[in-house]
N, C-alpha and C positions, 0 to 999 in steps of 0.2 A: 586596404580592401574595403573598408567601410563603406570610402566616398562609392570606388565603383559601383558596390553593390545597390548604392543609394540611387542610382540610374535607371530609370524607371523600362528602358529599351534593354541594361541587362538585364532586368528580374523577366522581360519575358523572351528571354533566351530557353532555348532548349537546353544547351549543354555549357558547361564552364570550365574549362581545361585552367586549372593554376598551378603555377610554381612558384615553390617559396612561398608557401601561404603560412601568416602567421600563427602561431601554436598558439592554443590554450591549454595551460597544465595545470587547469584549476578543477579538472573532470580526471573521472577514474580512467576511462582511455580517452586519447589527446586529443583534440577538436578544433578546427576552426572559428575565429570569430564572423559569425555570418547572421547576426541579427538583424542589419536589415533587408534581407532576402525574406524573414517573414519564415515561414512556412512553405513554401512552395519548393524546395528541391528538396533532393535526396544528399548529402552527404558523402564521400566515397574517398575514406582515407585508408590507408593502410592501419591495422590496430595494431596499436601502441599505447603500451602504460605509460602515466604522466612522469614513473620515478624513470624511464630512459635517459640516459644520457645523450645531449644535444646532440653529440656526431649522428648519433639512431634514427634520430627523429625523422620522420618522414616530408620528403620533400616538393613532393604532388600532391595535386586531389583534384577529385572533378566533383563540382555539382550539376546532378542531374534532373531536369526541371519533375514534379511530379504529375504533370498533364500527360507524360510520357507512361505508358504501359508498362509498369514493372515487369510483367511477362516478356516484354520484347528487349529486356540488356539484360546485363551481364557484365560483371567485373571479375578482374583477377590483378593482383599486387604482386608482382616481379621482387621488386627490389626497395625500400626505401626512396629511391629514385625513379623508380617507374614502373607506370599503373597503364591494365589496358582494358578498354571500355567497349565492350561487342554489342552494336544495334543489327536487331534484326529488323531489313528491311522489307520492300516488296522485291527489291532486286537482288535479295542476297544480303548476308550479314556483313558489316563493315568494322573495321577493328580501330579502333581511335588508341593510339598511342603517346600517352603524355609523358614525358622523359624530361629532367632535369638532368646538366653534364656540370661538374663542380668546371670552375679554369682552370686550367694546367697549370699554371703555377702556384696550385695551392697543393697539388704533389696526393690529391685525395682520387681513388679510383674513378676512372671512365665508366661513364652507363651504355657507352658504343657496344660493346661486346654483349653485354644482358639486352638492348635495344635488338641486335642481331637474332637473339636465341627467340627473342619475344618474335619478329615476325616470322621466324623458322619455323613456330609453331603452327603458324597458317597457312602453308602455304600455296600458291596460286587463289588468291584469295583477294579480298578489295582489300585495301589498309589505309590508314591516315595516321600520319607523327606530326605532332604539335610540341613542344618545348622551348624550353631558356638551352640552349648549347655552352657559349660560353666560345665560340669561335670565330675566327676569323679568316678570309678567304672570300678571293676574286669572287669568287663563282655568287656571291649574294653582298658582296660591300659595294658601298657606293664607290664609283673609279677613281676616287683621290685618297682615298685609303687602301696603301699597299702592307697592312701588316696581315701577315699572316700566319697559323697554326696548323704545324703537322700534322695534329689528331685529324683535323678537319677532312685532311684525305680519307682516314678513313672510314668519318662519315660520308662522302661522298661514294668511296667504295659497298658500303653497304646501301646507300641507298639506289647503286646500279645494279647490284644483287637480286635485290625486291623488286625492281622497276617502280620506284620514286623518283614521282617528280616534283623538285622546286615550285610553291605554289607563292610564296612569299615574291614577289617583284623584287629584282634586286635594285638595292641603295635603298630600300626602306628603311629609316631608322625603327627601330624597336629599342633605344636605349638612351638616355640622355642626361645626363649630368650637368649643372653650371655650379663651378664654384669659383673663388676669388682668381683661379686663374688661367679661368676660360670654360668653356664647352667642350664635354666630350660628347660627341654620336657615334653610335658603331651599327649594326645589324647582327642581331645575335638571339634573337629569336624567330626559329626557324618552321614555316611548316610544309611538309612534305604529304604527296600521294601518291598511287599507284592511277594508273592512266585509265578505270572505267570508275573515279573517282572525281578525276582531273575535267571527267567530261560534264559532269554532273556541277563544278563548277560556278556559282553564281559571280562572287567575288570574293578578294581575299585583302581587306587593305587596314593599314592604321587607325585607330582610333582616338586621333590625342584629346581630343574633347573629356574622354574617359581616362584622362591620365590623373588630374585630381594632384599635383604636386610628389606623383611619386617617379622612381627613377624607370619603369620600363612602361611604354606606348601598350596598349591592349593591343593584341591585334584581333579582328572579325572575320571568318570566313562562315560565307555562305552556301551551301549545298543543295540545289535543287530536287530532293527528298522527300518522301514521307513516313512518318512512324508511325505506325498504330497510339493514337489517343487512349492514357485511361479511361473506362468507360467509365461516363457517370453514375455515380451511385445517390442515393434518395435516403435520408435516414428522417424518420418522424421524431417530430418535437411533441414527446407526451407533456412536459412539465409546460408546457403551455397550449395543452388543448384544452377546447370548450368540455366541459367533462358534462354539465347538464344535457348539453344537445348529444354525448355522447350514449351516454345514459339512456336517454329517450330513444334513441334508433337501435342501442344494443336492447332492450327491451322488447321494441317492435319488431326486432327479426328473430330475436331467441324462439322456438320452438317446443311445446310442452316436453317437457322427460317422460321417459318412458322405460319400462326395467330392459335389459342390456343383459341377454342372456346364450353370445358368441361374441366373439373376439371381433364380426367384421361389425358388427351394432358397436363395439367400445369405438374401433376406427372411425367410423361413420360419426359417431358421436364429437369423437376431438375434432375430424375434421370440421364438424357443423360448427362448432363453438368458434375454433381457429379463423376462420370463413367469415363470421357473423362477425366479430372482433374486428377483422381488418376490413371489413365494409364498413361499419358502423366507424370507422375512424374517419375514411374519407368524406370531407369537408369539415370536420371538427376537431383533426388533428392536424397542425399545418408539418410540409413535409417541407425538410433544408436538404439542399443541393451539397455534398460534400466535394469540396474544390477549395486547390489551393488558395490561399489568402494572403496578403501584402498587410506587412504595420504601414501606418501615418508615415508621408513622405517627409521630407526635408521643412522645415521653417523656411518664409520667406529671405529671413534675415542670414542662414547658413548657407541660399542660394546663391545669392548675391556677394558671399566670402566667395564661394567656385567661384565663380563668373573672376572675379578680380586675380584668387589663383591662375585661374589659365591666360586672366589676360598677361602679367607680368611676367610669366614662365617663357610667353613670346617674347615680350620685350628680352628676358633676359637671354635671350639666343642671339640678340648683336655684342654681348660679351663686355656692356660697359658695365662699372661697376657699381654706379648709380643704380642701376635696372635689376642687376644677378643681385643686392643688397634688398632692393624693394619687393623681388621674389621670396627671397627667404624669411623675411620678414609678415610677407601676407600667407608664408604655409606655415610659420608657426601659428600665426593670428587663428587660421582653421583648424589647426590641431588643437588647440584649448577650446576654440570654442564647442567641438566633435565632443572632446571630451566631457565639456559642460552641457553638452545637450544628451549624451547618453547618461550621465548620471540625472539628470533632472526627469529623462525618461523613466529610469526606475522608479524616481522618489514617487513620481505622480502614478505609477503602477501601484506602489506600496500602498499610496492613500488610496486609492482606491478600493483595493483587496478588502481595508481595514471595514470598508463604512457598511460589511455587513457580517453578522458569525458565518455565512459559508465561504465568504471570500477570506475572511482570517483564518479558519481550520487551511483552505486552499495556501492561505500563505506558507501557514505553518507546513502543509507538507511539501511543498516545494524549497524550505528552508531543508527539510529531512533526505530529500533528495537532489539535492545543491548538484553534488556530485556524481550522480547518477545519470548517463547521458544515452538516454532508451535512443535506440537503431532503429533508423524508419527504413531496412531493408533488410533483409537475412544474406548475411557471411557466405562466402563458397565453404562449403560443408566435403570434408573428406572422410572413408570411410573405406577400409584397406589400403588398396594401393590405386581406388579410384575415387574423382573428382565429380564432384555434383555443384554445376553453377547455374542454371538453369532453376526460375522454379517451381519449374514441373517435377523435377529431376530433385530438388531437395526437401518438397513434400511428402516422392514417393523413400526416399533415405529415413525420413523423418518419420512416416507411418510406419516403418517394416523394424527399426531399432525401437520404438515407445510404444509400437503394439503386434509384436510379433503374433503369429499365428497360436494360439493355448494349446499345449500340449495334451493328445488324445488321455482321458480318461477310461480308468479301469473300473469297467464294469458287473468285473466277476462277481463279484460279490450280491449281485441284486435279485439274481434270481432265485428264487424259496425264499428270501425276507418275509419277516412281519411285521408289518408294519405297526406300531402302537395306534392306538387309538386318538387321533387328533385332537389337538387342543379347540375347546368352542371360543372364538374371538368375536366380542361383540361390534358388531356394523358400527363404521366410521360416523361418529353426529355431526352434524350442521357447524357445533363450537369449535369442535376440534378442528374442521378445514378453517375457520377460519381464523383459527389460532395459527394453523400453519400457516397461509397466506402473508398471514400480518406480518409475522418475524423473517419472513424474507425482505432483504434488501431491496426499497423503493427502485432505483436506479441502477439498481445493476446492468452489465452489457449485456441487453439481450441474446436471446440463441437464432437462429438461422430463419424463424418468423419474424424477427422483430419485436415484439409485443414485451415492452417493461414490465415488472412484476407490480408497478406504478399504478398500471390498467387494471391487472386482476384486482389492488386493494382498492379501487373505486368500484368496480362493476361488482361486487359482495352484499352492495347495496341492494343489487336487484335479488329479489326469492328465486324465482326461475333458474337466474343463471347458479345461485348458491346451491338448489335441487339437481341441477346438472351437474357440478363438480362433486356431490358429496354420492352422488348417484355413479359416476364415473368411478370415482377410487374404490368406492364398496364392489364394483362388480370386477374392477381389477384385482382387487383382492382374493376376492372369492372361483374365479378364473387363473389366478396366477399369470396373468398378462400382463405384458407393458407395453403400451399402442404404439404402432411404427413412427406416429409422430415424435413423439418422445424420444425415440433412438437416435435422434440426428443431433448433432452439439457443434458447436465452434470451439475447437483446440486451437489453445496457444501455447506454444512451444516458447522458453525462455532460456537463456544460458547462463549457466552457473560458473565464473569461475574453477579449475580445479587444481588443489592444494599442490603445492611443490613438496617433493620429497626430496630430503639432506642424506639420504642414503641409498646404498645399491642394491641392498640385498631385498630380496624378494620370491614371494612363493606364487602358487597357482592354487587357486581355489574356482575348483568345477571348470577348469580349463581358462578358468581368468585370471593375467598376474596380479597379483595384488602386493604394493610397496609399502613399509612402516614409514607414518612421519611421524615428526616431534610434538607436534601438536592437532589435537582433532575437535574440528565444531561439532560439537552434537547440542541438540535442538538450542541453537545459538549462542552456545557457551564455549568459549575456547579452552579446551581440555588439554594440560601439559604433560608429562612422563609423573610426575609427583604430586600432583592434585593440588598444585598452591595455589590456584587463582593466577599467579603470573602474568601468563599470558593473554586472560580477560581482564587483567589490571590495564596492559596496555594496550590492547583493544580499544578496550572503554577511551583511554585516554586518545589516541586517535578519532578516533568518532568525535569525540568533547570538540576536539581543534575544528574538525569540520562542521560540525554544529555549532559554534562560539562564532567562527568565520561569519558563518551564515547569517548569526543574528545581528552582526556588526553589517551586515549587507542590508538588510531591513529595517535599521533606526542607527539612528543618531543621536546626537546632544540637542540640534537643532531640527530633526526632521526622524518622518517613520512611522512607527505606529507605537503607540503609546507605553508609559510603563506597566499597567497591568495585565495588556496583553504582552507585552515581552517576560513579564512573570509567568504567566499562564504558559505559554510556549514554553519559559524552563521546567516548571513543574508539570507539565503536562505530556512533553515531548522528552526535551535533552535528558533531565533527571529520570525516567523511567530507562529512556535508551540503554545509558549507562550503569545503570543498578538493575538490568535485568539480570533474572536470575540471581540476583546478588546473596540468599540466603543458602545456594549452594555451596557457591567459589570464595565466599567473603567467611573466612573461621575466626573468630572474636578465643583466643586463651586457648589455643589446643599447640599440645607439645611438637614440638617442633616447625612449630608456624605462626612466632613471633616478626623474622621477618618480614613476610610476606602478609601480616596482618601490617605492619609499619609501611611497609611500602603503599600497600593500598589505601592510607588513612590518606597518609601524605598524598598521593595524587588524588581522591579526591577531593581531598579539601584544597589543596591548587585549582582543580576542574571547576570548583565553584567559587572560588575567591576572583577565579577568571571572566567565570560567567556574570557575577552579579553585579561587580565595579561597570561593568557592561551595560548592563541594564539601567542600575542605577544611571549612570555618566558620572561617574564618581573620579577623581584619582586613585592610580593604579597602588597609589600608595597607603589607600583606603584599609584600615580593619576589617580581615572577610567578618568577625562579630559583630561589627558597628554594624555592616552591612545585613548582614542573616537577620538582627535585632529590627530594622530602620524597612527590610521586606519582608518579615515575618514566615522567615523560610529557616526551618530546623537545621542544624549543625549535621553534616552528614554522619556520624557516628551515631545519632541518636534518629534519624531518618533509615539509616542499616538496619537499626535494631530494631525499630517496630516491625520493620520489614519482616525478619527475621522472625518475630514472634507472631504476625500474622500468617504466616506461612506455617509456622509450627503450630498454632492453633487450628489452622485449616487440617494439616493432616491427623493431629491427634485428635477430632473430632469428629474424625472417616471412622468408618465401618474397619476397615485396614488394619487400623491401629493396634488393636487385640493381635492382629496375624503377626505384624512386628514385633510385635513386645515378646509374643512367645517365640521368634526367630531368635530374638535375642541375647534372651533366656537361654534357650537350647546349645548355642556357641559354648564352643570349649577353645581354651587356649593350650598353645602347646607349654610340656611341661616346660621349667627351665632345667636347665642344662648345667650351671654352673650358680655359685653363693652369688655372684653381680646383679644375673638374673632376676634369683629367689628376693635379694632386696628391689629390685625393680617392680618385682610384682606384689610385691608388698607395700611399696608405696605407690603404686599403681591404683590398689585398692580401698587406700584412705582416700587417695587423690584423683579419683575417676576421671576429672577434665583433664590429667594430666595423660593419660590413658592414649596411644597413638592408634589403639584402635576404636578407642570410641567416635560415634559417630556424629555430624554436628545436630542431627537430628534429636539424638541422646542428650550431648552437651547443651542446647537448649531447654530441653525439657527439665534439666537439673535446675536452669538457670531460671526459670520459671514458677517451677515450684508448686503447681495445683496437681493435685490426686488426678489421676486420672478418670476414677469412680464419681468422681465431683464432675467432670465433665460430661455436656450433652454429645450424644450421639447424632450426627446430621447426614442421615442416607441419600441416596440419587433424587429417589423418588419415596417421597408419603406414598402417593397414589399410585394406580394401574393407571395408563394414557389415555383409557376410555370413561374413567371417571367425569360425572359430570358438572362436578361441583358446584358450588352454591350460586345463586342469581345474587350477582352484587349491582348496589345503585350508587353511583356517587357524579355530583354534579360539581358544577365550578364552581362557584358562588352559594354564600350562605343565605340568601333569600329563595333561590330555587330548592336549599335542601329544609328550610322550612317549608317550603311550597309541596313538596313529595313528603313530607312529614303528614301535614295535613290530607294530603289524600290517601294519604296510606292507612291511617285511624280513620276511614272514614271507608276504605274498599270492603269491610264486611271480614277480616281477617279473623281465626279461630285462637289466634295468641297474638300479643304484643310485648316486646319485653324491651326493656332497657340496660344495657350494660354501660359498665366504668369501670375504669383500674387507673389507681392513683398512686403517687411515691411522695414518702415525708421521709423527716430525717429518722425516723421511726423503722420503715420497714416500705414494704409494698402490699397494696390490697388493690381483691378484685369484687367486685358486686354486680349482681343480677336483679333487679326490681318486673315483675310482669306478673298478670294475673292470678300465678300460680304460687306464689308468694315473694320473699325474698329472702337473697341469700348476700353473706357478704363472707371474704377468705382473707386472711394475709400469708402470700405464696412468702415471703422471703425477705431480703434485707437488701439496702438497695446496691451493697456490695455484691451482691449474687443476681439479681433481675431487675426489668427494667420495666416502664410504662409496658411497652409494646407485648411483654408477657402476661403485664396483669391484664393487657386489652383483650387479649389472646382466651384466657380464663375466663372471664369474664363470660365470651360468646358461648365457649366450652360448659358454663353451669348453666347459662340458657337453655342449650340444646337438651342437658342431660335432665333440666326441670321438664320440659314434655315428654321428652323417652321414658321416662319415669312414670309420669303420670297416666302419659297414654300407651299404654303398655302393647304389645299384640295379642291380650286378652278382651282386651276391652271393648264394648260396644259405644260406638257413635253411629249418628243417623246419618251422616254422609260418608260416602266415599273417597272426596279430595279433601285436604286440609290445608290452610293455610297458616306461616307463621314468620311474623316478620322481627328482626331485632334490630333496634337502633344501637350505632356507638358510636363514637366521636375520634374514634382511630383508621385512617384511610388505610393506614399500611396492615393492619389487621384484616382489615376487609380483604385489599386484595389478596391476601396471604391465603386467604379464605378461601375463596373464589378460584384460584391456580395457585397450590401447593408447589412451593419449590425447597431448592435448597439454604434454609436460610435460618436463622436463630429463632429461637422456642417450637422447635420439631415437634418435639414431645406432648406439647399442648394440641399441634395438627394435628398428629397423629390420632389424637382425643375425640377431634373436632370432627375429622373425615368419618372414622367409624361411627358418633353418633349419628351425623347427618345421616350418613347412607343407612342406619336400620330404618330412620323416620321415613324417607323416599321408599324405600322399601314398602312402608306402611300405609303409602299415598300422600307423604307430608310433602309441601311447596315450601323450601325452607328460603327467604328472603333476606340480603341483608343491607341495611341503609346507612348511608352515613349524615349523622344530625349533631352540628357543630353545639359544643357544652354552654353553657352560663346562657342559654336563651329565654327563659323564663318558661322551658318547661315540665310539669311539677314530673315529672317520674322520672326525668333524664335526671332534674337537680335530687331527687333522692338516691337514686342510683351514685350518685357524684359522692354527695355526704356519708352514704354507706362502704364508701371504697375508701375514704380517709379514715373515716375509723378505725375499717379494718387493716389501714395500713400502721396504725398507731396503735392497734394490740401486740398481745406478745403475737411470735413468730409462734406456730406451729412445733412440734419435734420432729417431725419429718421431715427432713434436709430436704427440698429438692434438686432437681439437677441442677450444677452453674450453666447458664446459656454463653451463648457465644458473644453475642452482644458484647454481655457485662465482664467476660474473660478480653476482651481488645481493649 
């Protein structure tokens, strides 16, 4: 099938009728080999899982060009054996029938009788049958072949039934064979019409050009026809438009703001923006034609094998054996060299992918989805006891089950309420839209305008357009509105799978049955009847093999993409795959789940003793240690365990944590019953891991071993969302942040301060040097904190030196203040700036409420980052007053362990 498809007169075929196409069972449902088609048809096999058994396996398939209207076909899959392909034309819908008939003496069912039922269903209707029969008989063999088969009557009886007629010329060969002794030709691929078909007509004849050394002739039939064309579709290339010239025209057409005080001004608005957006693209966004595409043809050198295939395939039809010996000979020579050109194909894909990070993340995920073989058409969709193949017809199935009509609301209750007294929500600022904007994904698939979220984080630049979106959402807000443009979305519908059930029994819940099975995914973990992990042990190991596959498809010993990206790929892709969730399902010493802790050891250390000889190009015979040591990848046991203790430190450092612990407290066990018991619970109680109902959550926490009074608390949010937090500077380069240094001492500011926090083997300190004097602390030991806490303090004694000083008693002659802090910690800063969830809270926490009383008081509180050792005098004091204080005693006030220094 290769060679044909390699034919540049098939790829631009409308339709592909095959039999006996060969299987690919390297995908989750089975597939054809049809890579050099490219992208240009449609697929149309019956589904089928790859674990089917051969007999199952389906024996048709069409491909359907996609210049063709998906609106205008239609499939439906009879039997394993035959599939029937409905175009709507202008003269009426036509049924193309592709049928495969096994030979009668191989004693395996006729498709005659389901071929029957299939045009029963149309009937008086156009039709067309195309297939391999597998028959013989006058009525289509050429006249020196008298063999003939009794089925074949009663294909011909059916196709007088239908009013079919023989469109195949009879004595065409369709079948050819030469081997050591002799030629066989028969006529046995047959195709038939009904007579307002027959009329229609062009030609119907052999193709051995396209035979390519295989044993049956293509045959061609043409139809004098028209289909409805997919229409062209137009998609813009934002990641390669001009964005300054975009810039400059969405500029000049944007329209002052103005306040927005009814619903049709919000409308009016989006539309103006919407509008102005996709004007301003035209000429500086280039737009691509979406249309199917063809890979790179054939090599000169692969043409020139055909050429010589076909020539000796003639020669070998006078039966000498010089000539049948030089044919077989020149179709092996094609078969290696096909093969060598599709693997050389990939390699030079692989290097390609490699020579850039989006093309290696792109590899990596196509290794992650190896198996996964996305449908460029949606399934005939059933739904009671009727059939949706149309799709118009599976859209509307598809909106009325995934968004039925919402159930009328009870109202009683509203009338005589009182309403509380509203909460006051301060107006959306300028930072926060565009903090929203940012965290949206660049590329994502646009909605029903087109416009990537790409365009919004470039046009932000402009004030105008920035005073229209912050102006927009404020008055949505305050309206309770969401603009009609906004309403409209692009659904996509995807199919899941759904779980087989080992048993019969079943109930109804709210009128739906619902069946027990043995095992249940929940949020992607496979869940067994006794909570061993089990069955996400082999999971995991499944996925491993098709992930391990994969990477063996992407390098070699001699070829591929390198070894650090094939590390990165395992640590970054396969190892997380596999160990998700794993401090659930993975129990390390809990009673009675020692085997299933051994099972799981053992398969994953195979999982990666398998992956890394891999990577490496090692022998299979390699120490996974040698290996783990030689790519500095942790032994899975001790890769579980961090896992496990960063997950436990994530939750024992929620808010939550309290609610748990008193949950847990409060449990009572039932008494015992009997003296077995009474010693069970008694060694229960010396031996709490051993405990069947402790939890692994608990059993860690034992294993851990830090007070939990010693742990920091780390909430959602420091702040409220409308916080406006700190103005932070940080440049790229240490010469531009002396450059902003210097202007900064020199902007007229009312404070300047310097902060440091420094760690010896001593302790940790933090210091503060600025006008107002100086301070220096040592928070702790560096077993409990870390730089980024004492950088943290630091900015925290700054603040609280001018809250102190400048009290809301005190008189000054102006009314704005200014005050800026230098430090030499980025990650400070930002922490500063947008407060999230992340180690030394408790210091933000500090940080936010001084800021905001200063702002309160008129203060501009500033903060810069000015890299250390530069020779300047108040950073370098600042510097030397934080080692000191890191080499005094420690304080008596423990403070909290942060999280940091607990991982």
């Amino acid at each position: 099938m290769i060679h044909l498809f390699g034919e540049k007169e098939v790829r631009d075929l409308e339709i592909l009728a095959i039999q006996e196409p060969y299987i690919n069972r390297h995908t989750d449902q089975v597939t054809t080999y049809s890579q050099m088609l490219g992208n240009r048809f449609h697929l149309l096999i019956k589904p089928t899982s790859k674990d089917t058994n051969v007999a199952n396996m389906p024996r048709v398939c069409f491909f359907v060009s996609k210049a063709l209207d998906p609106m205008k076909w239609a499939i439906k899959h009879h039997t394993k054996d035959l599939s029937t392909l409905t175009l709507h034309t202008k003269i009426g819908p036509i049924h193309i029938h592709n049928a495969y008939n096994p030979s009668p003496v191989t004693g395996q069912p006729s498709v005659i009788s389901a071929l029957h039922n299939a045009l029963a269903e149309y009937p008086n209707q156009k039709h067309m049958v195309v297939g391999d029969f597998n028959l013989h008989h006058l009525m289509w063999a050429r006249p020196d072949y008298n063999h003939r088969h009794e089925e074949a009557d009663d294909l011909i009886r059916v196709a007088e039934d239908h009013g079919l007629e023989l469109l195949t010329p009879p004595g065409t060969i369709t079948y050819e064979k030469h081997t050591g002794r002799g030629s066989h030709q028969t006529t046995i691929d047959l195709t038939w019409a009904t007579a307002e078909v027959t009329d229609l007509l062009v030609c119907c004849q052999d193709r051995r050009d396209w035979m390519h050394a295989a044993d049956h002739i293509p045959i061609l039939t043409e139809l004098d026809i028209s289909v409805q064309k997919t229409p062209e579709r137009l998609k813009m290339k934002w990641q390669e438009a001009d964005w300054d010239a975009f810039l400059k025209a969405l500029t000049a057409d944007l329209q002052p703001t103005c306040s927005l005080a009814t619903t049709k001004e919000i409308d009016a608005t989006v539309d103006h923006l919407i509008r102005t957006i996709q004007q301003s693209a035209e000429g500086t966004v280039p737009v691509a034609k979406i249309t199917p595409y063809s890979r790179p043809g054939y090599p000169p050198e692969l043409k020139r094998l055909h050429n010589n295939v076909n020539c000796t395939q003639r020669w070998a039809a006078s039966g000498q054996e010089e000539d049948i010996k030089a044919f077989h000979q020149a179709r092996h020579k094609l078969g290696r060299e096909t093969t060598k050109l599709s693997r050389n194909s990939h390699r030079s894909h692989v290097e390609e992918a490699t020579e850039s990070i989006e093309g290696f993340w792109k590899l990596a995920r196509w290794a992650r989805r190896r198996g996964d073989v996305r449908p460029t058409y949606t399934p005939t969709l059933h739904a009671g006891n009727q059939t949706y193949d149309t799709p118009e017809r599976k859209a509307q199935v598809l909106q009325e089950t995934l968004f039925p009509p919402p159930p009328e609301a009870d109202l009683s209750d509203i009338p005589g309420y009182e309403y509380p007294e509203p909460l006051q929500m301060p107006a959306i600022t300028e930072k926060e839209v565009c903090q929203a904007v940012r965290q949206a994904a660049p590329n994502k698939a646009p909605g029903p305008d087109g416009i990537l979220n790409l365009t919004l984080h470039h046009a932000l630049a402009i004030p105008v357009f920035l005073d229209h979106l912050t102006n927009l959402f404020n008055a949505c807000l305050q309206l309770g509105y969401c603009p009609e443009h906004f309403r409209k979305s692009t659904t996509v519908v995807r199919g899941v799978p759904r779980p087989l059930s080992s048993t019969n029994a079943s109930v109804k819940v709210q009128g739906v049955e619902v069946k027990p099975v043995p095992t249940l995914c929940y949020l992607g973990v496979q869940l067994d009847q006794h909570l061993t992990g089990m069955k996400q042990i082999e999971h995991a190991q499944v996925k491993a093999t098709e992930m391990i596959a994969a990477l063996c498809s992407i390098a070699g010993s001699t070829w591929g993409i390198t070894l650090s990206h094939l590390r990165q790929i395992y640590t970054a892709v396969l190892w997380p795959q596999i160990t998700f969730a794993s401090s659930t399902w993975f129990i390390q010493a809990g009673w009675g789940f020692k085997a299933a802790e051994n099972a799981a050891r053992k398969a994953l250390e195979s999982i990666q003793h398998r992956a890394l000889y891999r990577i490496a190009g090692a022998f299979r015979t390699t120490s996974r240690a040698a290996l783990e040591i030689c790519l500095n990848i942790p032994p899975p046991m001790i890769a579980l365990e961090r896992a496990a203790k960063e997950s436990y430190l994530r939750i024992a450092t929620s808010p939550l944590m309290a609610t748990l612990i008193e949950i847990r407290r409060s449990g009572q066990r039932p008494a015992p019953r009997n003296s077995w018991e009474r010693r069970r619970h008694m060694q229960w109680a010396t031996t709490p891991d051993h405990d069947p109902l402790t939890s692994p959550l608990e059993r860690w926490g034992r294993r851990i071993a830090i007070p939990q009074n010693r742990l920091e608390v780390i909430h959602p949010h420091v702040t409220p969302p409308w916080w406006s937090g700190l103005e932070s500077h940080i440049v790229e380069t240490q010469e531009d942040a002396l450059a902003a240094h210097q202007a900064a001492v020199h902007s007229g500011a009312d404070i300047i301060a310097y902060t440091d926090g420094s760690l010896t083997e001593q302790g940790v300190g933090a210091a503060v040097v600025s006008p107002l004097g100086r301070q220096a602390v040592c928070i702790g030991s560096p077993a409990t904190h870390t730089v980024y806490a004492a950088e943290l303090r630091g900015i925290e004694m700054a603040l609280t030196q001018i809250c102190n000083t400048f009290g809301p008693t005190s008189q000054h002659s102006r009314q704005a203040y200014t005050a800026i802090i230098f430090t030499d910690n980025q990650a400070a800063i930002q922490a500063c700036s947008a407060p999230g969830r992340s180690s030394g809270q408790y210091i933000l926490s500090k940080i936010t409420r001084t800021a905001s009383q200063l702002q309160e008081r008129g203060w501009d509180i500033q903060l810069y980052w000015l890299p250390g050792h530069e020779g300047i005098y108040s950073n370098e004091c600042a510097d030397t007053l934080a080692k000191e204080a890191a080499n005094s005693p420690a304080p008596n006030g423990v403070e909290e362990l942060t999280l940091k220094a607990s991982i």
